[in-house]
C-alpha positions in Angstrom: 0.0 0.0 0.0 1.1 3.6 -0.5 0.1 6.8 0.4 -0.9 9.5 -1.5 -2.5 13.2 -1.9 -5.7 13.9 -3.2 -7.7 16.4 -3.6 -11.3 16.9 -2.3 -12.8 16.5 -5.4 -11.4 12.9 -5.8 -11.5 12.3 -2.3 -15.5 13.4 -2.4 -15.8 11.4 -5.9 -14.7 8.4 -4.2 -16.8 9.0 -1.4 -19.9 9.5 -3.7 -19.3 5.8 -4.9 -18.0 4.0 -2.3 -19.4 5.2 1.2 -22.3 3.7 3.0 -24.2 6.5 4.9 -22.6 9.7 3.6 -22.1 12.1 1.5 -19.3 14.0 0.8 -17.5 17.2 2.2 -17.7 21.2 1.8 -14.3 21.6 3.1 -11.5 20.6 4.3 -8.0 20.8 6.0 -6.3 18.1 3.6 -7.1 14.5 2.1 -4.9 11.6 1.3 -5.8 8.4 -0.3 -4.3 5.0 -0.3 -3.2 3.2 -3.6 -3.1 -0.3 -3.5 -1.3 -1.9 -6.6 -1.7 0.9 -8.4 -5.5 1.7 -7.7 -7.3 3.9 -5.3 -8.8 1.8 -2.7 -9.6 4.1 0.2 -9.5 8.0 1.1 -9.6 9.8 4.5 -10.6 13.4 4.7 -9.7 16.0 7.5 -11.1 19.1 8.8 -11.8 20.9 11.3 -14.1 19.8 14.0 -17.7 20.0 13.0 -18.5 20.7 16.5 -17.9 25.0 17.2 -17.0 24.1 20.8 -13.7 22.0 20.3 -10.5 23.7 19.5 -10.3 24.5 15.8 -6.8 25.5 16.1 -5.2 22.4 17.3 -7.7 20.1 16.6 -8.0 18.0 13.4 -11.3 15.6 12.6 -11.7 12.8 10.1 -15.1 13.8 8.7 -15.1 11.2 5.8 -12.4 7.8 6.1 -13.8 5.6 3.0 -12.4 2.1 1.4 -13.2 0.0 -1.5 -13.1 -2.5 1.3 -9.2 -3.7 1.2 -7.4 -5.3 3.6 -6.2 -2.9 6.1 -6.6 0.1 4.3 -8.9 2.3 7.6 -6.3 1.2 10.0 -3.4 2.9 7.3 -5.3 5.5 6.7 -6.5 5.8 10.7 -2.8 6.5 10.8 -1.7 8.3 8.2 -3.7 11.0 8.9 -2.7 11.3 12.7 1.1 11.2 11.3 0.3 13.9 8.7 -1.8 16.2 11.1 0.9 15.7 14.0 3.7 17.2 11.2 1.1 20.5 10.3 1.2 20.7 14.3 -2.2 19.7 15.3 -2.4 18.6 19.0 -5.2 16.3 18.5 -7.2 14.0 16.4 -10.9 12.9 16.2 -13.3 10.9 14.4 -16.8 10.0 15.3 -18.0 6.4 14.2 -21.4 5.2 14.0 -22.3 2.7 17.5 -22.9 0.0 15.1 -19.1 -0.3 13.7 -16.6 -2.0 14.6 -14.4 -0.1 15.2 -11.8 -2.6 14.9 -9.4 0.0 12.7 -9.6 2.6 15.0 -8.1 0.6 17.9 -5.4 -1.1 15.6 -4.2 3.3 14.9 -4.0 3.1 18.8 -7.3 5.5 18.7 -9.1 6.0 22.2 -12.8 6.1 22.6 -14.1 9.0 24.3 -18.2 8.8 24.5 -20.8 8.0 22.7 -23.6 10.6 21.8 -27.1 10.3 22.0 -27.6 10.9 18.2 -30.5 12.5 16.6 -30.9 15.7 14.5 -29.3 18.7 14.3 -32.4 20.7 13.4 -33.7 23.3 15.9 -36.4 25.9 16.1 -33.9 28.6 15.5 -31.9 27.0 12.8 -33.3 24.7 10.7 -31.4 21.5 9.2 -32.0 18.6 6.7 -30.7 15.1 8.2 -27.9 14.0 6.1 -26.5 11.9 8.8 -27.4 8.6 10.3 -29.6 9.4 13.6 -28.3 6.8 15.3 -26.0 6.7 18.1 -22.4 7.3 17.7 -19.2 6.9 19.0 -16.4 9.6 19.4 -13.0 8.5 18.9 -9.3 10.4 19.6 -5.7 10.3 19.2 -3.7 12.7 21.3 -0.6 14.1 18.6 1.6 15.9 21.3 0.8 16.0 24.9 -0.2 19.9 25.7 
C-alpha cells in the first residue's frame, strides 16, 4: 500500500461511490488516499471539527475515512492522517463512528474512545437542518498528537 494526496474532489468522488451513509464534504483541511497496486482503494478526509466548541486550532477531525473494502486500508489510513496532522502541528485527532461499527481500525491506529452521543438531528427551532447523517447513536474517537 502507499500513500498518496488527493484532492477533495477525488476524495469526495470516491466517497460518492464508495461510502455507506454519507455524503461528501464542503471543506477541508487536507485528504490523502491510499493506492493499493496501483488503484485507489480508500480515502480519508480532514477538517476541522464540525462541533464549534472544540479547538479548531489544534484540533483535526476525520469527517469522511472511505475504502473499497481492502485489507487494512482504515487502519493505514487511521494513521496516516494522525502522522500527517501531528507534522502540520495539530495537537489532536478525532473521528466519530457510527455505534454500530466495529471499530476494529480505529483501535489497531492506537485510537481512544471518548463517548458516545445520544444521536439525533441537528435541526432546531432557531436554525433549521436537513438530516444528512445517520440518527443513530455514535461513538467519538481520539488520538492525542503531542501532549499539551
Amino acid at each position: 500500500m502507499k500513500l498518496v494526496h488527493v484532492e477533495l474532489s477525488e476524495a469526495n468522488e470516491f466517497v460518492k461511490v464508495y461510502h455507506r451513509h454519507h455524503k461528501p464534504v464542503v471543506g477541508h483541511r487536507f485528504s490523502i488516499g491510499v493506492m493499493n497496486n496501483g488503484i485507489l482503494v480508500g480515502v480519508a478526509i480532514v477538517g476541522r471539527p464540525v462541533s464549534r466548541e472544540i479547538d479548531q486550532h489544534n484540533v483535526v477531525e476525520i469527517t469522511r475515512l472511505c475504502t473499497d473494502g481492502t485489507k487494512n486500508s482504515c487502519s493505514f489510513l487511521y494513521g496516516a492522517a494522525a502522522r500527517a496532522s501531528k507534522a502540520l502541528g495539530y495537537k489532536k485527532i478525532q473521528t466519530y463512528r457510527l455505534s454500530t461499527e466495529s471499530g476494529t481500525s480505529l483501535r489497531a491506529s492506537n485510537y481512544s474512545f471518548e463517548y458516545e452521543t445520544n444521536g439525533g438531528t441537528w435541526s432546531c427551532k432557531s436554525r433549521k437542518r436537513n438530516n444528512n447523517h445517520p440518527l443513530c447513536k455514535k461513538q467519538k474517537w481520539s488520538l492525542l498528537l503531542s501532549q499539551p
